[in-house]
N, C-alpha and C positions, 0 to 999 in steps of 0.2 A: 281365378282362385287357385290358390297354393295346393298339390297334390296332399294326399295324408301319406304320413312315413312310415314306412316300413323295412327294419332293423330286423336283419339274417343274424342269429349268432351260430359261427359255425357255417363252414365253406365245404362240408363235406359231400356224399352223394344224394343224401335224404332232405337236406338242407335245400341243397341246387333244383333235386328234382321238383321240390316243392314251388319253388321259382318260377321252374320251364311250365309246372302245368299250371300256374300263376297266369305267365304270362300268356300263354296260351287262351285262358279264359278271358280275361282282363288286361289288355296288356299296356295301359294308358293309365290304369287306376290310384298306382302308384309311385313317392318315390324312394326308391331302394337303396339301401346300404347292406353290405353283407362285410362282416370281420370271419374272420380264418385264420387260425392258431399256427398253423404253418404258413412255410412261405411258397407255397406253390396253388397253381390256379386247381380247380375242380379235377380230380382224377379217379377210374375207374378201381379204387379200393379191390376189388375182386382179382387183376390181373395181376396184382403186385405177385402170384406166385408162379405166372409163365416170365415175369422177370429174374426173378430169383433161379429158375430153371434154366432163364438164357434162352428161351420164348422169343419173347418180344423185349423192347427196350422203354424206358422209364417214358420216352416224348410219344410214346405209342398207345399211350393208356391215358392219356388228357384228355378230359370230356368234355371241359368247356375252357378253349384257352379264351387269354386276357381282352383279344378283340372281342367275343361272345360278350363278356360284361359291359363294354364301350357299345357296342351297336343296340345294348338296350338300356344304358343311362345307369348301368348299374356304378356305383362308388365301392370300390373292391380293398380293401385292406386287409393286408396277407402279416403272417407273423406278425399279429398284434391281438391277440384274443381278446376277450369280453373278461375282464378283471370285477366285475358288480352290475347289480341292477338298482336303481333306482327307482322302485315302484310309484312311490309319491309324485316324484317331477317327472316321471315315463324318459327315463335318460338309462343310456349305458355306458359306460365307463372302462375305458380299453389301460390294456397295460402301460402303454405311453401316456395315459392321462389323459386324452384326446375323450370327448363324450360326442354323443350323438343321440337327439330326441328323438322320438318313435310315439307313432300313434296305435303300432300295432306291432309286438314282437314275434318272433319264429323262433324256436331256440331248438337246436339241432347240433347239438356239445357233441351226441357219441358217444363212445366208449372210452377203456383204457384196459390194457391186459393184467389178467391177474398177476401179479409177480406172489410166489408163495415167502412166506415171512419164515426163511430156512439162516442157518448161518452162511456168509457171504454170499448171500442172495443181492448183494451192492457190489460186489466185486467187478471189475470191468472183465470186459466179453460175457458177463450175465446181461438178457436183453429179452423184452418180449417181441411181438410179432406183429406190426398194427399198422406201419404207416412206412412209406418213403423212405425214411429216416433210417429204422429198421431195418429194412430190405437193404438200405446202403451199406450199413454195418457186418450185415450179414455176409454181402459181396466180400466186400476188404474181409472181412475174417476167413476167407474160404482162399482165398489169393494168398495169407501167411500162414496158417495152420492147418494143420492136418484133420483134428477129431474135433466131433462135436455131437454133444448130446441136446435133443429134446426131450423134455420134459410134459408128458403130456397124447395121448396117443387117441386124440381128437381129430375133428377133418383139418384145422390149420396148424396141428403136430406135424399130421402126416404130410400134407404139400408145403412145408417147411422142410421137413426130413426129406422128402423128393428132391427138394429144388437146392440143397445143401450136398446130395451124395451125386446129383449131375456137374456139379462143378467140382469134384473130388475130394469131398468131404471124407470119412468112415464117420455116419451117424449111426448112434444105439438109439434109440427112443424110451421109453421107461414109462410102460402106462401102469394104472394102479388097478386096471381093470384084468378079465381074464381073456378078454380079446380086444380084438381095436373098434371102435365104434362102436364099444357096447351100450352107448344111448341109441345108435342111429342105427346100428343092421344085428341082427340076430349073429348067433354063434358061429355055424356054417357057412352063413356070408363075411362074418370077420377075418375066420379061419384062412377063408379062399383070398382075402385082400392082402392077410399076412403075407400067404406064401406067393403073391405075385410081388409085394416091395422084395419079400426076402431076394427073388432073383434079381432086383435092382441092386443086390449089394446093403440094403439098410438091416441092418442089426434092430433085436426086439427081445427089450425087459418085460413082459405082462406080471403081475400083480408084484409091480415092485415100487417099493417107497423111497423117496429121496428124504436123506438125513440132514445134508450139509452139502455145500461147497468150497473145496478148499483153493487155496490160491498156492500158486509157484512163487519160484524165487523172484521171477518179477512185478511180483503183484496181482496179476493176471488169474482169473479162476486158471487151475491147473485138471482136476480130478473132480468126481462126484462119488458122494461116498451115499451106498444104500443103505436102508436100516438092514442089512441080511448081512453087514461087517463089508462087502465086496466094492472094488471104485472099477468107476468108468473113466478111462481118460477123456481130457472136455477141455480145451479151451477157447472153446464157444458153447455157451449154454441157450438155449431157446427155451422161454417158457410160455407153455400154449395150454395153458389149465384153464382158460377162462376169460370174462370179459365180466368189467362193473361197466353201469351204467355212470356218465360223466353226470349229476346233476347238484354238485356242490353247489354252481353258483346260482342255481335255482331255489334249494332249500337255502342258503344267504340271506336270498329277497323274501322268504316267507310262504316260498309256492310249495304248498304238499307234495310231499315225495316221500317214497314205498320204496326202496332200491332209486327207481328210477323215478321222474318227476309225473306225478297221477294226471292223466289225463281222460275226457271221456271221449264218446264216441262220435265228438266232432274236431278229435285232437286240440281240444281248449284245455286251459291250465283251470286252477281255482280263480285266476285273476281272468276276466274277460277280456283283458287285451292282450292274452299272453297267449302263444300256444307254443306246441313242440311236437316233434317227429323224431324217428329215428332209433336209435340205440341208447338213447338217455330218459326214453318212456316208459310209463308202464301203463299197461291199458287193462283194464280187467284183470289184473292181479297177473300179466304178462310182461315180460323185455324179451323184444326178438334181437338175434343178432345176425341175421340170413337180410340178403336186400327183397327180396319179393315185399314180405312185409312194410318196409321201409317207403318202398315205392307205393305200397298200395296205401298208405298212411299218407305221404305226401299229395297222393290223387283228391284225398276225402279233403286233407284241410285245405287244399287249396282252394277247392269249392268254398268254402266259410272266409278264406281270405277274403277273398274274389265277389263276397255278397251275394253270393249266387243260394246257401245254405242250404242244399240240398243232398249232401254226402253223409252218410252215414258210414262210421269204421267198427267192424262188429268182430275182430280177431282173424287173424290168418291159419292157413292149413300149412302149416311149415314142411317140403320135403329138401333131404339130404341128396345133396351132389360130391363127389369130390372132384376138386380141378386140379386134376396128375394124369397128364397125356397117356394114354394106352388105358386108362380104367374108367369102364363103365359099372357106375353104381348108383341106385335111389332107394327112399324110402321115403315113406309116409303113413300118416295117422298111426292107427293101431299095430302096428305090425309082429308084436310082441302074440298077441292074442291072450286067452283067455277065456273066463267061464262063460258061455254063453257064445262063443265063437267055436267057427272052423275053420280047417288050412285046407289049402291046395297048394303043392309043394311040385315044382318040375325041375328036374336036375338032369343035367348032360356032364359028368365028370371030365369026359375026352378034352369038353369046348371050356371049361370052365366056367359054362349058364348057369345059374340056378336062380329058380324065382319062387316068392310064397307069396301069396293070398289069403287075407284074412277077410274072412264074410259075419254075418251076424244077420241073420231073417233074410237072408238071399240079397245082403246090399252088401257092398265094400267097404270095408274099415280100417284096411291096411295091406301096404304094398311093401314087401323089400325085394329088388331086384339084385342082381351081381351079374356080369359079362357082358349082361345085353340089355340096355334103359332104352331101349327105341318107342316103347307103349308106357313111357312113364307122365306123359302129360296127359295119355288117355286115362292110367289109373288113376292118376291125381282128380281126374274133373269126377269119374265116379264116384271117388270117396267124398268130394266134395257134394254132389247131388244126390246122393243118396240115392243113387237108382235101382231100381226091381231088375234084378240080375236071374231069376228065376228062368226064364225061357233060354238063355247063353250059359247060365252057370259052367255047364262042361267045356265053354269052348274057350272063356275068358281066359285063363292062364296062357294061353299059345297068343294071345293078343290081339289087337286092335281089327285086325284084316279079316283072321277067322271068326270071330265073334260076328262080325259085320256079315261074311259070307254065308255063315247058319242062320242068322236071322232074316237074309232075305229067302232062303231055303223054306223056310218060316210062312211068310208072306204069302 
């Protein structure tokens, strides 16, 4: 008897992963197709900014090359995207016209970066930050030009702006906020991030608004002009304000979509032979763009692929990393704090440590670290279990070791 088909749309990481722990469960069950918008096999999305930096190089970040899809029967089609779905006939319809039936879809589109809707926001050397593609451009613009502004003072502003002034950029950055990561680390922690880029050389706008982009004499963005009247010279622009969820071609075919295409907590669409993972979901009124989630999404539906139905996806605990060689930083959950919370605050000015803790009835609800994340998968898993922190309270801040070593004190 003929295998039943199963159609990847989307070659990306949440896509792939979904695959390996496919195949890992079931790995005879089906048989696969996977289309990919670009033309390169599965790559480590996350590294694209130690390439940028001159890290590592582009062949060093393939996660699964082309023999990995051949040794498991997989039929791989690179640069030819999924242009439709045909719910009716259960067929998808690639940009070449080429179709392919499915008895069971995975759709794993991604994202796309915001570009802000500014004048000459189409002008060439304006580019966002997302893919291969991107990071190539970014190379060759740093090889003929001198300056360049991001747009955006986020985690992939900042390891953009990093890996732009390692190759000899003078980047400004231009956030609209009053410190840099002001979703992701308190003020004190931003402050201390600032003035470690600042001795990198990277320049910093905080609460500044981009008005326009104007172009030179040959066409080329030239300058960025602020709303405060002042211009940044720019002839490369990065914009790192954001990510939409890719689910045009889902909402298309009729499948509900919120931002992102509604999935529940077996990663199934409205249609039951659809599902999706990744950056083009929304799951409980969520779209993550961090891979932990992604992965842990691919874990659950593979089990529903697989017939196995036993994965439940019930949201992720999202913490911040940034990947910019020499800086140690996290956070997670609450870190912000609030009514009904308390801090515990350790600062080492000399080393540039500083850490907060945020409690609430003696459990953990929020972590921001800066200098030193070496106990940040221990805070993660507390805030995640909720645990009675009452008998260590005083020793948690100094971290994993001491905590341990009072509590056998304890015993």
């Amino acid at each position: 008897m003929s295998k039943p088909r199963l159609v990847v749309v989307g070659n990306g990481m949440a896509g792939v992963r979904t695959l390996e722990e496919l195949l890992r469960l079931a790995p005879d069950l089906y048989d696969i197709e996977v289309f990919g918008a670009e033309p390169h096999p599965n790559y480590n999305r996350i590294l694209l900014t130690p390439v940028l930096a001159g890290e590592q190089r582009f062949e060093d970040i393939i996660l699964n090359d082309l023999d990995w899809y051949a040794r498991h029967g997989i039929r791989l089609h690179l640069g030819n995207p999924i242009v439709r779905i045909d719910r009716a006939r259960r067929r998808v319809i690639a940009a070449d016209g080429s179709e392919a039936a499915y008895d069971r879809l995975l759709l794993a589109t991604g994202s796309c970066p915001l570009i802000l809707d500014l004048p000459g926001c189409e002008l060439p050397g304006v580019l966002g930050y997302r893919d291969i593609a991107d990071t190539r451009a970014m190379l060759e613009a740093a090889e003929r030009y001198r300056h360049a502004v991001v747009i955006g003072g986020g985690l992939l502003g900042l390891e953009a702006a990093n890996g732009l002034t390692s190759r000899g950029m003078q980047v400004t950055v231009v956030h609209r906020g009053e410190w840099l990561l002001d979703r992701q680390l308190d003020r004190e922690a931003g402050q201390l991030l600032q003035r470690n880029l600042e001795a990198r050389g990277i320049r910093f706008r905080l609460c500044g608004n981009t008005q326009a982009l104007e172009a030179g004499p040959d066409g080329r963005v030239r300058q960025v002009l602020l709303r405060d009247g002042s211009h940044l010279p720019a002839e490369l622009v990065v914009m790192a304000t954001g990510i939409r969820p890719n689910s045009e071609l889902a909402a298309a075919a009729g499948l509900p979509c919120r931002q992102g295409i509604l999935v529940d907590d077996t990663l199934q669409t409205f249609d039951p032979r659809i599902y999706a993972v990744g950056e083009c979901v929304t799951h409980r009124g969520t779209s993550y763009g961090l891979v932990a989630p992604l992965f842990e999404q691919a874990q659950v539906c593979a089990t529903h692929l697989a017939r196995l139905g036993i994965g439940r996806y019930q949201g992720s605990l999202v913490a911040t990393r940034l990947k910019v060689t020499g800086i140690e930083l996290f956070s997670a959950g609450d870190f912000s704090g609030g009514a009904g919370t308390e801090s515990i605050t350790l600062r080492d000015p000399s080393s540039g440590l500083y850490r907060k803790l945020v409690l609430r009835d003696d459990r953990l609800v929020g972590a921001c670290l800066y200098g030193d994340s070496s106990d940040s998968a221990w805070y993660q898993r507390l805030i995640r279990e909720s645990s009675d922190l009452s008998a260590c309270r005083n020793q948690i801040i100094f971290g994993e070791h001491c905590s341990r070593s009072e509590d056998s004190r304890h015993a």
